[in-house]
N, C-alpha and C positions, 0 to 999 in steps of 0.2 A: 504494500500500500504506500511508502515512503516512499517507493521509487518512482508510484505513478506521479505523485504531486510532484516531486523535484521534478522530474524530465517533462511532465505532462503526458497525456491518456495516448496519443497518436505517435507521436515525432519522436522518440523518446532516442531513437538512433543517431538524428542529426543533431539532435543535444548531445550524446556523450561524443560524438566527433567535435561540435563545438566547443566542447568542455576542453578535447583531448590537446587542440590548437590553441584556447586558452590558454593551459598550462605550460606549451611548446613557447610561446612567448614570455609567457613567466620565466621561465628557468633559462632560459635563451639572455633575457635581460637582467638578471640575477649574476651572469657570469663578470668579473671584474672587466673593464673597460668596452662593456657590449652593449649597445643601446637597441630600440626598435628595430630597427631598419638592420640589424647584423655588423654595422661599421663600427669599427672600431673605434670610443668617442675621444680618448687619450690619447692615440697616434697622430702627427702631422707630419709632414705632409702624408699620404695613403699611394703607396707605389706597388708599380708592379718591376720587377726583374726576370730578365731573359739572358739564355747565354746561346749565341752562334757560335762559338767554339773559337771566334777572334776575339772579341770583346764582350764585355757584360755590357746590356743597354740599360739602363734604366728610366722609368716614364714616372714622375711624379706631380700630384695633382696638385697647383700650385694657385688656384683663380682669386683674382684680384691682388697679387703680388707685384710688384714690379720687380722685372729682371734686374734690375739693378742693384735691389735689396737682396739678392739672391750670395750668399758664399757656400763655395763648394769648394772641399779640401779632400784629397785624399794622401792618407801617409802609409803605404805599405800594402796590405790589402783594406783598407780601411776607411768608410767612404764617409763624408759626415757631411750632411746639407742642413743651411740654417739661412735666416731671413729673417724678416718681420714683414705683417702684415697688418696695414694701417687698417682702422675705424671711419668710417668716412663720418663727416660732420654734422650731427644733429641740430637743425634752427634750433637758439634756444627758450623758444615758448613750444618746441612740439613735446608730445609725452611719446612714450616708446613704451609699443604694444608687447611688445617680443623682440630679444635677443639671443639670437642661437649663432650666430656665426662667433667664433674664438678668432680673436685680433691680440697682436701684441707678438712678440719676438719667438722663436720657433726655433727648434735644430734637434736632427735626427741622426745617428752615424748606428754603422752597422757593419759587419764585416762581410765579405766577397770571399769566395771559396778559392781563388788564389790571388796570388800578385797581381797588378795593374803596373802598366807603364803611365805612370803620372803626367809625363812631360807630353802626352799625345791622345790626353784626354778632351774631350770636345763638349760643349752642353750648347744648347736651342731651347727655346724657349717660344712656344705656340696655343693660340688659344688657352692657357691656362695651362696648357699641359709642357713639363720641364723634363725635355730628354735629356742625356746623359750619356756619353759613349765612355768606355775605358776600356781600351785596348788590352788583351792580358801583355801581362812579360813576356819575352821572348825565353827565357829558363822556364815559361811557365804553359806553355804551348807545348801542344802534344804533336811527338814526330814520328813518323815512322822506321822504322829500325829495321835494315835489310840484314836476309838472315844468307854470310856467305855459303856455299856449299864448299869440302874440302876435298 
């Protein structure tokens, strides 16, 4: 009888499925630095990396930055992006309904699964999105190894 009132007399399926997507968001949003949406709310900037087997690329999502605020330092295998990203200027008789955008100084480093030649690193900066080329090392490049016959 309990379970007909909670779920109700008919539907009682699409209630514990809705129940079960409920909870999926709960515990989903429970997790340290996890918001609704799955992104990560702690992280800045949110990249992704690729490796073509000559350089690591990396695409980091940067909108409303100016390239110019942008440094990018790599020492060894070790790649560290940092900026700041202004507030833009509220009139001051308006009120402010919501703020969700995080503004203010930013920097991410992380390390690359090998060496980088530093000196032949390249970045672009488009739409918002901040590429990143890094060449690996040359010690760090995979060669192939002829095997003699004797």
């Amino acid at each position: 009888m309990a379970l007909v009132r909670w779920f109700g007399e008919n539907d009682w399926f699409s209630q514990l499925e809705r129940m079960q997507e409920e909870m999926d968001r709960l515990i989903s949003f429970a997790r340290p630095g996890r918001t609704w949406s799955g992104y990560r709310s702690n992280v800045y900037p949110p990249l992704n990396i690729y490796d073509d087997h000559e350089s690591f690329v990396v695409w980091a999502e940067v909108p409303g930055v100016e390239p110019k605020s942008i440094d990018i330092s790599v020492a060894g295998d070790t790649l560290t992006i940092s900026g700041e990203r202004t507030a833009p200027t509220v009139p001051e008789k308006a009120s402010v309904h919501r703020r969700e955008r995080n503004m203010g100084r930013f920097s991410r480093a992380f390390t690359l699964p090998d060496q980088v030649d530093s000196t032949k690193v390249m970045a672009s900066c488009k739409n918002g999105i901040l590429e990143i080329r890094l060449p690996r090392a040359e010690q760090a490049r995979q060669r192939k190894i002829d095997v003699k016959a004797e």
